[in-house]
C-alpha positions as a printed Julia matrix, in Angstrom:
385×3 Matrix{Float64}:
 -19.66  -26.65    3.54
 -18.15  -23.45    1.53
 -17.42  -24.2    -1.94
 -14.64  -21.42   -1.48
 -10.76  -22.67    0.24
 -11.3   -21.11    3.66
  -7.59  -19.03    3.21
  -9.63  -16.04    4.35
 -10.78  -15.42    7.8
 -14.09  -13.5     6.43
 -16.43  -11.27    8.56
 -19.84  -12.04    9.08
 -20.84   -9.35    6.84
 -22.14   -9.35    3.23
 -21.65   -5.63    1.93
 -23.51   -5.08   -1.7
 -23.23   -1.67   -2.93
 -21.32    1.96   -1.5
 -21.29    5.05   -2.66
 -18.36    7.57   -1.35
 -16.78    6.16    2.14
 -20.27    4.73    2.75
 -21.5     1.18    1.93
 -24.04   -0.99    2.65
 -24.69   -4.75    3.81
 -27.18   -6.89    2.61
 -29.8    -6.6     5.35
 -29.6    -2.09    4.38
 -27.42   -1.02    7.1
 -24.69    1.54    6.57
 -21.5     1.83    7.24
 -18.6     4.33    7.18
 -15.62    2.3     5.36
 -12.1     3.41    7.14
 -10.63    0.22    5.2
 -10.81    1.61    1.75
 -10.58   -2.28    1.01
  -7.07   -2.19    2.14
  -5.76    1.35    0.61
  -7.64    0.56   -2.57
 -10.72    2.89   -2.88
  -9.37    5.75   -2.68
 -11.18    7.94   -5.03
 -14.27    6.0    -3.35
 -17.26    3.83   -3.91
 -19.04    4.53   -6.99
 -16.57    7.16   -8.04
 -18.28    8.81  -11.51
 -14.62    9.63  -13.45
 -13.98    5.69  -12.79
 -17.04    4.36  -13.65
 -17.31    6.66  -17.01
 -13.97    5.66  -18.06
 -14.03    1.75  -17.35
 -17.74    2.1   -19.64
 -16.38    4.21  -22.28
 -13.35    1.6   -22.89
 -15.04   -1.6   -22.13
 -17.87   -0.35  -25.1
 -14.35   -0.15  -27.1
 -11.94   -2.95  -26.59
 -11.35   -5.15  -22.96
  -8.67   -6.96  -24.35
  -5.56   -7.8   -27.24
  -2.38   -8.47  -24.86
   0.88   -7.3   -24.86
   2.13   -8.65  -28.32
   0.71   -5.19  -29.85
   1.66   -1.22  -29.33
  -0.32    0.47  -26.96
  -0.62    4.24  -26.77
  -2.58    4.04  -23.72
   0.24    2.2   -21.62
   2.8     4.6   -22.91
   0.37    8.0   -21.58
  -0.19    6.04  -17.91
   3.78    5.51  -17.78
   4.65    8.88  -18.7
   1.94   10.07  -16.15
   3.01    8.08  -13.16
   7.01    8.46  -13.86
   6.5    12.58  -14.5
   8.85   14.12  -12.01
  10.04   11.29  -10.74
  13.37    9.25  -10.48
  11.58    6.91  -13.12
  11.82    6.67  -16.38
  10.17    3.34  -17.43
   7.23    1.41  -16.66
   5.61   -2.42  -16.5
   2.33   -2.83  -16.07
   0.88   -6.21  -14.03
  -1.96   -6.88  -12.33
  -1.35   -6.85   -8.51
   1.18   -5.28   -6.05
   3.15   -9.51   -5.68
   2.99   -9.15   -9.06
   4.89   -6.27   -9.01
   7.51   -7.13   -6.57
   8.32   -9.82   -8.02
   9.2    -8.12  -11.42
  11.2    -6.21   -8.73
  13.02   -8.72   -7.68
  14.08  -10.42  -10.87
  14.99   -6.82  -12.09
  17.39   -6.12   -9.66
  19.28   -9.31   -9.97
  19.39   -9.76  -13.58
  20.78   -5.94  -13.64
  23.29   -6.35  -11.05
  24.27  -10.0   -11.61
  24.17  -10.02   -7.58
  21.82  -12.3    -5.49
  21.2   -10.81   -1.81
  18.16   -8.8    -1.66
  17.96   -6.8     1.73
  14.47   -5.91    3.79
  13.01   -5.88    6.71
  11.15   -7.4    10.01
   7.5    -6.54   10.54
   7.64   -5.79    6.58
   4.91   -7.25    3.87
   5.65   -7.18    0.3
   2.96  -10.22   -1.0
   2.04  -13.76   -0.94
   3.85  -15.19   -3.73
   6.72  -16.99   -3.41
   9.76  -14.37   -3.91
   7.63  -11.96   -2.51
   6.48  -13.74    0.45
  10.31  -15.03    1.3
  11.34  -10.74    1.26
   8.37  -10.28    3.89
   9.37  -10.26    6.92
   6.77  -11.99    8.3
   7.27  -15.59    9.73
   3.24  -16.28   10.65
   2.9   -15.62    6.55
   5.63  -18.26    5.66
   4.13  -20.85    7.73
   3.73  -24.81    5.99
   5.64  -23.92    2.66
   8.82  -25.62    3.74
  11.95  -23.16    2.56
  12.06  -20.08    1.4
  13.93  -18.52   -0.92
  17.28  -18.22    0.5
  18.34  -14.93   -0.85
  16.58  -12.52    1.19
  18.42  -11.55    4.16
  15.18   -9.69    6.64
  16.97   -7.29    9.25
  15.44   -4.86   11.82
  13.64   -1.82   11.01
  15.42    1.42   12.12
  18.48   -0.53   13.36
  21.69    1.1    11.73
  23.99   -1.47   13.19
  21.92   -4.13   11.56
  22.42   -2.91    8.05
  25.75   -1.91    8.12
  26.59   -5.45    9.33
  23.73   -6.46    6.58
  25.57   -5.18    3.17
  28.12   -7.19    1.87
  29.91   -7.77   -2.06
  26.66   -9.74   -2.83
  24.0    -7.36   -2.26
  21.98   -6.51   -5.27
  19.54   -4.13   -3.6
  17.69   -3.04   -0.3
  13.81   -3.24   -0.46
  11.55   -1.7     1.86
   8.61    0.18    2.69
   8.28    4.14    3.64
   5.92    3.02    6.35
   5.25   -0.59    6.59
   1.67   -0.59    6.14
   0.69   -4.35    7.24
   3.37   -4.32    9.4
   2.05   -2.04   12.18
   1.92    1.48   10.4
   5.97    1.94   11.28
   7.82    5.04    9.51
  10.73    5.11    8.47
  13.13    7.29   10.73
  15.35   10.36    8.72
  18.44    9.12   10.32
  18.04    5.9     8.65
  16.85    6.67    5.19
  19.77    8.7     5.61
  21.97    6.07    5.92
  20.33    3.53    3.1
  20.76    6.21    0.62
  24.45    6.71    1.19
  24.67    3.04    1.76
  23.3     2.7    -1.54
  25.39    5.17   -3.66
  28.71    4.37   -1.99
  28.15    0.32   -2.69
  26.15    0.6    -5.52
  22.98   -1.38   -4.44
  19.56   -0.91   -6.09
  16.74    0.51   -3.44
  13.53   -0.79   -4.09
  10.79    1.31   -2.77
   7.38   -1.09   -1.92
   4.35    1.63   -2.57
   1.99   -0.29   -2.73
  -0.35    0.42   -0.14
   1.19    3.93    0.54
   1.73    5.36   -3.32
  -1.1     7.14   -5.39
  -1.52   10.02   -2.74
  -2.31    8.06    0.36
   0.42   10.44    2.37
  -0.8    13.85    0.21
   1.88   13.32   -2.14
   1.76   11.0    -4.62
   4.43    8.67   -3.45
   5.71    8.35    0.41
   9.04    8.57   -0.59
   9.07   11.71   -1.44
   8.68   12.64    2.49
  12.28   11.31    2.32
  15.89   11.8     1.45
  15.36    8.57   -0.45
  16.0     8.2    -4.35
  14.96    5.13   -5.45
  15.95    2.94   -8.7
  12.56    0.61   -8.7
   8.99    1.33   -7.1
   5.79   -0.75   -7.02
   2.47    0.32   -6.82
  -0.8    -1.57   -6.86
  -4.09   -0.94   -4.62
  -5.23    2.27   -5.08
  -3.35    2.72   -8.73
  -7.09    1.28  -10.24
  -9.07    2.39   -7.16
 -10.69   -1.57   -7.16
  -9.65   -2.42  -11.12
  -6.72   -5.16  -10.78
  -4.11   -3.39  -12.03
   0.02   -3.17  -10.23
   2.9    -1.6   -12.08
   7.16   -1.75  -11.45
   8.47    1.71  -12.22
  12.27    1.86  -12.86
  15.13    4.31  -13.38
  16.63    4.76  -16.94
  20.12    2.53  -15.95
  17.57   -0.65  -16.24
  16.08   -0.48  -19.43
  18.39   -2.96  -21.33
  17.69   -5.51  -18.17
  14.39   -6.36  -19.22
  14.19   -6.34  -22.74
  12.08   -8.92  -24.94
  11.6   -12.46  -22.99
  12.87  -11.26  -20.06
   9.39  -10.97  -18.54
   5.73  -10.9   -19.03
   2.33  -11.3   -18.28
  -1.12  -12.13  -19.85
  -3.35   -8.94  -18.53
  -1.21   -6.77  -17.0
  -1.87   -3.49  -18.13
  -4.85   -4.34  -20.34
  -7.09   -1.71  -22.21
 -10.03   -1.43  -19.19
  -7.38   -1.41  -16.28
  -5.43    1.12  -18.17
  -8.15    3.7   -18.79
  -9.01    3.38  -14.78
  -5.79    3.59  -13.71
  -5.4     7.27  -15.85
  -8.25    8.1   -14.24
  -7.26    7.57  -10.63
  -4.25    9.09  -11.3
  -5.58   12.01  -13.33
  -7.92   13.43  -10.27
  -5.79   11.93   -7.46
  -2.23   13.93   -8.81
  -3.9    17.44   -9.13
  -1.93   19.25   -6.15
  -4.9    20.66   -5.46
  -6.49   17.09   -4.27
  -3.07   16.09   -2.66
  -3.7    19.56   -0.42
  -6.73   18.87    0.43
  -5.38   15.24    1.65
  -2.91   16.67    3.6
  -5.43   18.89    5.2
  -7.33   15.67    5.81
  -4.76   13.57    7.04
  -3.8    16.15    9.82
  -6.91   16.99   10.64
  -8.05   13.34   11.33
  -4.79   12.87   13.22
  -5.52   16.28   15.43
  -8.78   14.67   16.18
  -7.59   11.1    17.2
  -4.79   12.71   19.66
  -7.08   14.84   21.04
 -10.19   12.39   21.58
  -8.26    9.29   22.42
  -4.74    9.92   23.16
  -5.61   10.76   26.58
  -7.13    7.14   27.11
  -4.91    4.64   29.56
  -5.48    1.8    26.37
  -3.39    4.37   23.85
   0.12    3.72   23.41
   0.53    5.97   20.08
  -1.14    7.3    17.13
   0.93    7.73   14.14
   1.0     8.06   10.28
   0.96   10.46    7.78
  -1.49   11.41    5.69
  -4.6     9.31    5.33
  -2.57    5.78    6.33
  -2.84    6.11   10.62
  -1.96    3.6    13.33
  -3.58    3.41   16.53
  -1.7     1.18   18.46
  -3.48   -0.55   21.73
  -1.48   -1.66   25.1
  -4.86   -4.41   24.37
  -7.9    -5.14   22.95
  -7.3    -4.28   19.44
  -9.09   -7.38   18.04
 -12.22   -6.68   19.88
 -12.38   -2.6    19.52
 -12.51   -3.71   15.26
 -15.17   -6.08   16.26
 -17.1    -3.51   17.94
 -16.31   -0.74   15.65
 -17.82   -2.99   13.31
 -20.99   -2.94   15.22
 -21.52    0.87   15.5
 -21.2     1.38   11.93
 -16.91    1.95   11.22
 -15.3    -0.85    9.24
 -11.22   -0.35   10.02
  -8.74   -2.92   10.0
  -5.91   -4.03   11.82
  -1.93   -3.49   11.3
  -0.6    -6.37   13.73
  -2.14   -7.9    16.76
  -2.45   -4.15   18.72
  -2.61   -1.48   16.06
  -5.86   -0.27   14.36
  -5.15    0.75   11.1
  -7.46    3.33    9.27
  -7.47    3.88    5.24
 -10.47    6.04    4.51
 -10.64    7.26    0.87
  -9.38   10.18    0.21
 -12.41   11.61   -0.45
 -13.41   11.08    3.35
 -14.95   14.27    4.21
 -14.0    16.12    7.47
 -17.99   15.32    9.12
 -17.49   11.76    8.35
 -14.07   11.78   10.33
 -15.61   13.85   12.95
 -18.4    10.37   12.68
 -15.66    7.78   12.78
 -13.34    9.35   16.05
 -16.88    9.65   18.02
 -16.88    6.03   17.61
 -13.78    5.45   18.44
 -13.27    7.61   21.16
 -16.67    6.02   22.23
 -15.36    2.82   22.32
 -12.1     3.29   23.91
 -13.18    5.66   26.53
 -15.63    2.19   27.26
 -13.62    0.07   27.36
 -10.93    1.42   29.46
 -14.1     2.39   31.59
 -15.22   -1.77   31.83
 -11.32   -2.78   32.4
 -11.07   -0.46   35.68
């Protein structure tokens, strides 16, 4: 019996070292990782900037908490709020972490209870966060949640107008709902949650977590949008493996979370500062974001041509390097076998294949990963008829 609570269902696979988007299993075989360990990686396996940085620091200091100044904290806020609605930072260790610093934010600003998101959404596994997601097979044996989260339909305009009442201290969502299925938000409706917003003064909370740090060529999804938001989280990708998550808010906020008001032991400690800077530092050069975007499109150009034709394809959608294949069927077992022809992706809900290669994917090893795929689609539409 595993000494480890079985809260994971784990593949049958022991991976022990990668280098770029490859890595490797304990028995030597190779595989092309589309997973990016869920939108973390993104810079990579093995990166060199990461690994000098996180060995020049840790030969310096790992650790003094937040009860002194630190310098370093002040350059990564400055560096991930440049040019951005943002103008203040706090630095945790995980994206739940974040959002939940979110949440007590927005109602200690507003004085307000009602927090406003969204079906199919995912926004962590702790409790505040886990009672926004709008995910009931997540919620599951934990008795009530917490009863001031009010989970509408995506996309549905009739549902938040008939959502926002005098209570309402802010609507929280996600660009594209990562977990969720790999759904976008429609310009009509971002549309209307920004006006909805300024007209009843509500917060928006923007959930980047899987989608921020340039996993849509620019460095956060939102700014695809019409959407200004007052908060953002980010996590994943932000320390490219390093725990590291961090709340970014507008200047209105500053007074809501002064001394006391929150805290935490490690967040943004000496090592996972220096790796977040530099993530950030190589992953914000336009130059990188370009090539992304280049990346993004031409992985999606391949997927519609090599497998939208196939009977199993309902739709392939995303932007950037975040795509959704969904299935009419099968999903479940086209990951399994993926698996076994050397492509590690993950799913996005019971039909959708979601891949996350870093962002350093190179176009060869995307040409690799759709042969596979198309491969396997092609076959099994083939064994269905």
């Amino acid at each position: 019996m595993s000494s480890l609570f079985q809260n994971y269902q784990r593949r049958s696979l022991n991976l022990v070292k990668g280098n770029g988007t490859v890595v490797e299993d304990d028995k030597g075989r190779e595989y092309l990782d589309f997973t990016s360990g869920i939108a973390v990686v993104s810079l990579g396996h093995s990166n060199p900037a990461i690994l000098k940085a996180l060995k020049e620091q840790s030969e310096k200091l790992w650790h003094v908490s937040n009860l002194f100044e630190s310098p370093a904290q002040e350059q990564l806020a400055s560096s991930l709020t440049a040019e951005t609605p943002f103008e203040h930072a706090f630095f945790c260790n995980s994206g739940a972490e974040a959002n939940e610093a979110a949440i007590k934010l927005a109602r200690k600003f507003t004085g307000k209870n009602t927090i406003i998101t969204f079906n199919h959404s995912f926004h962590g596994r702790t409790f505040g966060a886990m009672s926004a997601t709008g995910q009931d097979k997540i919620k599951q044996g934990f008795g009530p949640m917490l009863e001031s989260f009010r989970i509408i339909p995506y996309n549905d305009p009739m549902a938040l107008q008939d959502a926002v009442d005098h209570d309402v201290a802010a609507i929280m969502l996600e660009v594209i709902q990562g977990e969720g299925g790999v759904n976008q938000i429609d310009e009509e409706f971002a549309a209307q949650i920004a006006q909805v917003c300024k007209e009843q003064d509500i917060l928006l909370i923007v959930d980047e977590v899987q989608t921020g740090i340039g996993r849509t060529a620019k460095k956060y999804a939102f700014e695809h949008t019409v959407l200004k938001p007052d908060i953002m989280t980010l996590a994943k990708a932000l320390g490219n493996g390093f725990p590291i998550g961090a709340m970014l808010g507008a200047q209105k906020l500053f007074n809501s979370f002064g001394p006391g008001s929150h805290g935490t032991t490690f967040g943004g400690n000496p090592l996972a500062v220096s790796v977040a800077q530099a993530v950030i530092d190589q992953i914000f050069d336009p130059s990188f974001l370009q090539q992304v975007e280049e990346k993004g499109a031409y992985l999606t150009q391949q997927l519609q041509v090599q497998l939208g034709s196939s009977e199993n394809i309902k739709e392939i959608r995303g932007k950037g390097l975040i795509i959704g294949i969904e299935c009419r069927k099968g999903a479940a077992e086209l990951i399994q076998e993926a698996e076994n022809a050397g492509l590690l992706i993950v799913p996005a809900g019971p039909n959708v294949l979601r891949l996350l290669p870093p962002l350093t994917v190179s176009k060869e090893e995307i040409d690799q990963a759709v042969a596979i795929l198309s491969s396997l689609v092609h076959q099994s539409v083939s064994i269905d008829s």
